[in-house]
N, C-alpha and C positions, 0 to 999 in steps of 0.2 A: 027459217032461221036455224033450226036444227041441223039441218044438211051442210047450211053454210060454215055453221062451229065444227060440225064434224072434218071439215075441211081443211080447216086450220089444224087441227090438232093431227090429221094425217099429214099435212105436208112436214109438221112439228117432228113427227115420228119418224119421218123419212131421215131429216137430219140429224135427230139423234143417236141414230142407227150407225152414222160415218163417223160419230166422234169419240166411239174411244177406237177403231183403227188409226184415227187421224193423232191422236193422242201420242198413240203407239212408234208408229212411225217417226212423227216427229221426236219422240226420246229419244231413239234408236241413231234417227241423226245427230244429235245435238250429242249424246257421246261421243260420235266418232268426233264432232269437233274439238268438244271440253280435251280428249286425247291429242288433237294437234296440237289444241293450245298450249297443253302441258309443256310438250315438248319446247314449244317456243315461249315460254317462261324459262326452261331450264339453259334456252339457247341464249336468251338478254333477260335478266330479270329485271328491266325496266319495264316490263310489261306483266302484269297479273291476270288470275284468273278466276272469274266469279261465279261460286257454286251458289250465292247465297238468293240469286236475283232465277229463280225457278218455276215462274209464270209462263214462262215459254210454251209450254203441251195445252196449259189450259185457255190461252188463247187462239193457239192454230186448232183446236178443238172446236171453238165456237165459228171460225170464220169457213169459207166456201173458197173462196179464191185460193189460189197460189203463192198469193206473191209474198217480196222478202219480208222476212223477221229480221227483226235487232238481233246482233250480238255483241253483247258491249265487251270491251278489252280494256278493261282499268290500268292504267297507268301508275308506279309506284311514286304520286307524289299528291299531294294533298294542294287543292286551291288555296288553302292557306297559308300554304309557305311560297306562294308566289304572289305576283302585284299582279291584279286584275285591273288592267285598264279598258274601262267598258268604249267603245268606239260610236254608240251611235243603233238608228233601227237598221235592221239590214232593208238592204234593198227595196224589199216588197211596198214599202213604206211604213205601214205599221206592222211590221214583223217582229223576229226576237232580237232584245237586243245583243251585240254582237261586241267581245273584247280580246284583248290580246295580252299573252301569258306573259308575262315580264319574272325573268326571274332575278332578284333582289344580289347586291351586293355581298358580299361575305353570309351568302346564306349556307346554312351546316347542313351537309347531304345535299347539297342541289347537284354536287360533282358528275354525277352522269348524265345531266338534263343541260350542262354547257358542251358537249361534243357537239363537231360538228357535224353528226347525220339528223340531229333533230333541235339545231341552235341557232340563230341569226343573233351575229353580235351588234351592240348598239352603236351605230354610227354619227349621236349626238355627244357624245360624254358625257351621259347622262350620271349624275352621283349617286341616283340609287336604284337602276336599273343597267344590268351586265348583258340582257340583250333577251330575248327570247324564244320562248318554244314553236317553235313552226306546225302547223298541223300536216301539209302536203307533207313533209320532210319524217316526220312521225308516220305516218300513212307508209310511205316508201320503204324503212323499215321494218315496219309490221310484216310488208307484204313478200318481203324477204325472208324472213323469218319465218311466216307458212311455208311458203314453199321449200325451204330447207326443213320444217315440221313434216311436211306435207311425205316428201321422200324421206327419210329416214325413219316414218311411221309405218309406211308400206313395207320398204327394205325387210325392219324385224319385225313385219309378221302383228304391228301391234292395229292395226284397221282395217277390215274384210276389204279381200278384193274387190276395185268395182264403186268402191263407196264411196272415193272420194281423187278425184286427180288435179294437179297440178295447173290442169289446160284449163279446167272450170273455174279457174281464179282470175276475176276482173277486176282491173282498179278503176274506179270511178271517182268522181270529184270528191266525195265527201265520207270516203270508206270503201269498201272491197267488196266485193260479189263473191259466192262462191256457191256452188252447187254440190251439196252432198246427200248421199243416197238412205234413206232411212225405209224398210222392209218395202214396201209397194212402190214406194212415192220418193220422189226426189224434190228436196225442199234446196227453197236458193235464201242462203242467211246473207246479212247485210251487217259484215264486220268491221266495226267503229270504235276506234280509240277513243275512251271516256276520258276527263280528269276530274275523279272522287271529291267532292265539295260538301261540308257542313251546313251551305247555306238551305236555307230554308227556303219551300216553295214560297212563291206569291203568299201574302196574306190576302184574305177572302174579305171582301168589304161587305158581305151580304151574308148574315149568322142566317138566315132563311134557306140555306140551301142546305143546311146539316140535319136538317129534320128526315131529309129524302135517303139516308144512309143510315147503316147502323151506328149505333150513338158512339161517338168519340172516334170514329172511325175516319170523318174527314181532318179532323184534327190533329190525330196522329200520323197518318200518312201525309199529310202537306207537310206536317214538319219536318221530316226526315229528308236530307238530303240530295240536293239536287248533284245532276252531272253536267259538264263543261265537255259538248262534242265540237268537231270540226263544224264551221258555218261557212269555209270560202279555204283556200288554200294559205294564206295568211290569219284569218279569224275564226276565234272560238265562242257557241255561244251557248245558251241554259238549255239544257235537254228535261221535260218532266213525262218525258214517255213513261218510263217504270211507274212513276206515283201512279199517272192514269190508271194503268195496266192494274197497280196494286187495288183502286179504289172499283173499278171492274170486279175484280174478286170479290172484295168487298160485300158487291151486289147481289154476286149468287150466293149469299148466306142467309138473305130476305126469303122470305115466300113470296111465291108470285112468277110470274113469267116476265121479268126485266130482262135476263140474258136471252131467254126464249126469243122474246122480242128481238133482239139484235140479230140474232143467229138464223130468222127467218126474212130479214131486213137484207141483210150480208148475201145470202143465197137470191133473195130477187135481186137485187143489186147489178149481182155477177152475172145472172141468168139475163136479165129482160131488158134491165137498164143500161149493161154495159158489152149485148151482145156475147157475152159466153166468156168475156173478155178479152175481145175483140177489138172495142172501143173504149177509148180513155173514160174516167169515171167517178164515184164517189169512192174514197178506197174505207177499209177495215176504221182507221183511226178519225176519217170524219164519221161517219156511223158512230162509234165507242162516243163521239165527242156527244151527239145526238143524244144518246143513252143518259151519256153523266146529264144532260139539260135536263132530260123530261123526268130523270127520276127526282130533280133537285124541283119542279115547276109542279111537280104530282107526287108528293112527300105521302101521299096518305093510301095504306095499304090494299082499299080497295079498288084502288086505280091500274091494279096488276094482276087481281085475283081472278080473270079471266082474259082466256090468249088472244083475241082478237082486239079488244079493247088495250090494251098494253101496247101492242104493235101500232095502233094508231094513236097512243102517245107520243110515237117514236115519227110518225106520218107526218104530226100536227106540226110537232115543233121543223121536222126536216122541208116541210113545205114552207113553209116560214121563212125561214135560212137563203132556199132559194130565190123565195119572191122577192125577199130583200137584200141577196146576194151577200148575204154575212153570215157567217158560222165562229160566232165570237171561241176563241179558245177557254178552256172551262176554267182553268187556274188562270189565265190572261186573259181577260177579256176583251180588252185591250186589242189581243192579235187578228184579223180575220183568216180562218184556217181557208178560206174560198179564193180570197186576192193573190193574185198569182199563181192560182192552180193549172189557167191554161185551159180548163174545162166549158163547153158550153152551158151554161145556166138555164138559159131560158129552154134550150132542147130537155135538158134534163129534168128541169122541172115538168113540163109537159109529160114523160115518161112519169114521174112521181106520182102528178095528181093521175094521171086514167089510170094507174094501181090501185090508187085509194080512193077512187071514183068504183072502178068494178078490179076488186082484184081476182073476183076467182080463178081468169082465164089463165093468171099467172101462178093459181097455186094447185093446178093440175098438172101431177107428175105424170102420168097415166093416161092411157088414150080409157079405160072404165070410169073414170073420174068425169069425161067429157057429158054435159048437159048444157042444161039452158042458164043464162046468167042471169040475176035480179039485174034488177034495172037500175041504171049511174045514180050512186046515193047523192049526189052533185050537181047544182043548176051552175047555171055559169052567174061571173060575177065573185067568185071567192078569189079572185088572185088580187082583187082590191083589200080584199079585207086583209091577205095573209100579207098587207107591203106595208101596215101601219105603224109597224113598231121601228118601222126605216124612221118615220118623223114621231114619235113620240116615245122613248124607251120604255116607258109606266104601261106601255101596251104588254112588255115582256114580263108577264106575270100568270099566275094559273087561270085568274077571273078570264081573262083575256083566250087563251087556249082551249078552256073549256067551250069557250061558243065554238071556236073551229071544229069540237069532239060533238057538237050538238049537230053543226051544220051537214057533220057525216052520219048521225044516226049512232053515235055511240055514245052519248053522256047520261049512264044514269046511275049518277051519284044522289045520293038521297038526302045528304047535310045540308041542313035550312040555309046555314050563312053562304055556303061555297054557290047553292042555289042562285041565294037573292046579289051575289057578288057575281054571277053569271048572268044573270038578267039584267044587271045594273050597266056593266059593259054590253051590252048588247042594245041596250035601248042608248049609249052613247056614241056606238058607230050607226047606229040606224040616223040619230042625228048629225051625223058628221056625211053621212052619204046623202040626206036634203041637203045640207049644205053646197055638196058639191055640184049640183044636180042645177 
């Protein structure tokens, strides 16, 4: 077992070694954009720009892969002074749901959000809506405005050559692409026009999840402010990326390996599970979602104060997810972050469990590291157990995950109650599997 911990804590070392270049870098770009941006605030000041939303280094810090960041581009106008008419779930079925910007009759200041490069007027005679903000149309403008940012920043001299062009500007359906160069690495940001909203996240029906964060922590971040991004070319819908990101932060103020945990999750992910990223996959914010769960299912601080054991907090609940093909959203639960990902499940589950069956083979960076492996902590038969909480939701509780942390050889928590409430579910699927039998 010694050789084994030593293991984890060198592959731990290997990746915290990459994160403050990754840190770095990533500033480095994200100036040169905050500078574009400027520029196109000073070109349409219907568009803002936000220094205060600063999470950005410390999450391309913790991740492995590539791929795009948010960059939100706030809009100068408040959900408040427009009529939010909600339309419905999107698509997916239970997705987010999805409305449309109506801006209000004789409203004061709405004067630049009735043009027509980001306005569809209303074609009912509606008496108290003049017609609305379009998001594609919004989108088209922004991306105008970079690119006249874009050359006039180069022109005088104000962003290193190299670091940023014109041609790396993609519009995509629901925001822009763009590729910019920060010291080693070229980071691709995903620039999205926000509309700044007071409304408050989701209320949490479950006070049980607040014990797993620092105190007053979930409460103050959910209440703060949601954003209203693009959901379709015509629809806009509730964005709680940032809270996420905020209550992430949050995390690494605890002792313990909860980020750890992610950050060596994130690195298998991209390495084993998804072919080097090669193959489509679990991305950064189902993992973070993972994260928020098991820190909320394992509130209690010795559930983190050792790195292997943590990481298969993060195992239990993500195997789970898959067997039952649901990855409830943490503030929504409501939404499945899985349905309509397009991903195969069952493949990737299969890749999940032989990790957390024999991971060392995966946390050998090094051909010095190569030995013999212990043997699959795993008989067969747990992909029944991990598909219960599909039919019964009171499965999704600690008692409940703790037998999954037993059935890998990592539960030892010493609390009499959490004990005998481990034992308790475990002699109730032991009866539910004669049943089935």
């Amino acid at each position: 077992m010694a050789v084994q911990v030593s293991l984890w804590h060198h592959y731990l070392r290997a990746l915290r070694s990459r994160a403050a270049p990754r840190a770095r870098d990533y500033q480095q770009a994200e100036n040169v954009l905050l500078t574009v941006l400027e520029r196109a605030r000073a070109l349409d000041p219907r568009f803002l720009v936000d220094y205060s939303r600063d999470l950005g280094a410390f999450q391309f810090a913790l991740r492995s892969s590539d791929g795009p960041l948010d960059m939100e581009v706030p809009l100068r106008v408040a959900a408040e002074a427009l009529l939010v008419e909600e339309q419905g779930a999107a698509e997916t079925g239970d997705g987010p749901v999805t409305c449309r910007l109506g801006v209000p009759r004789g409203g004061v200041g709405l004067e630049p959000w009735t043009t027509d490069d980001v306005f569809d007027p209303c074609s009912d005679g509606s008496a108290q809506c003049s017609g609305h903000i379009v998001p594609s149309k919004v989108l088209r403008v922004l991306k105008d405005l970079l690119v006249a940012a874009i050359v006039h920043c180069k022109h005088h001299g104000l962003i290193t050559p190299g670091s940023l062009t014109v041609g790396s500007l993609k519009e995509e359906e629901l925001g822009l692409s763009l590729l910019v160069s920060g010291g080693w690495r070229t980071i691709r940001f995903h620039v999205v026009p926000v509309v700044p909203s007071r409304r408050p996240a989701p209320a949490l029906d479950r006070a049980q999840l607040t014990p797993g964060f620092p105190e007053g922590s979930l409460k103050r971040i959910t209440g703060q402010g949601v954003a209203l991004v693009p959901a379709s070319p015509q629809l806009w819908r509730v964005s709680t990326d940032y809270l996420l990101t905020r209550l992430l932060s949050a995390l690494g103020t605890l002792p313990g390996h909860r980020l750890d945990s992610l950050s060596i999750l994130d690195r298998i992910n991209h390495e084993s599970w998804c072919d080097g990223g090669r193959s489509p996959g679990l991305t950064f914010s189902h993992l973070q979602t993972v994260l928020l769960w098991a820190c909320a299912l394992f509130p209690a601080p010795e559930d983190w104060a050792e790195l292997q054991g943590a990481v298969y907090r993060l195992l239990v609940v993500l195997l789970c997810c898959l067997a039952t093909r649901k990855l409830p959203h943490f503030l929504r639960p409501e939404q499945d972050l899985l349905r309509g990902s397009g991903l195969d499940l069952h493949a990737l589950y299969q890749r999940v469990e032989l990790f957390a069956s024999q991971p060392e083979a995966s946390l050998r960076i090094h051909v010095t590291h190569l030995g013999r492996s212990p043997p699959p902590r795993l008989g067969s038969g747990v992909k029944a157990l991990l598909q219960l909480p599909a039919n019964d939701p009171a499965y999704w509780a600690t008692a409940y995950f703790d037998v999954l942390l037993d059935k890998f050889q990592v539960f030892h928590i010493q609390d009499e109650d959490r004990v005998s409430a481990m034992q308790s579910i475990f002699q109730k699927t032991r009866t539910l599997g004669r049943e089935g039998c």
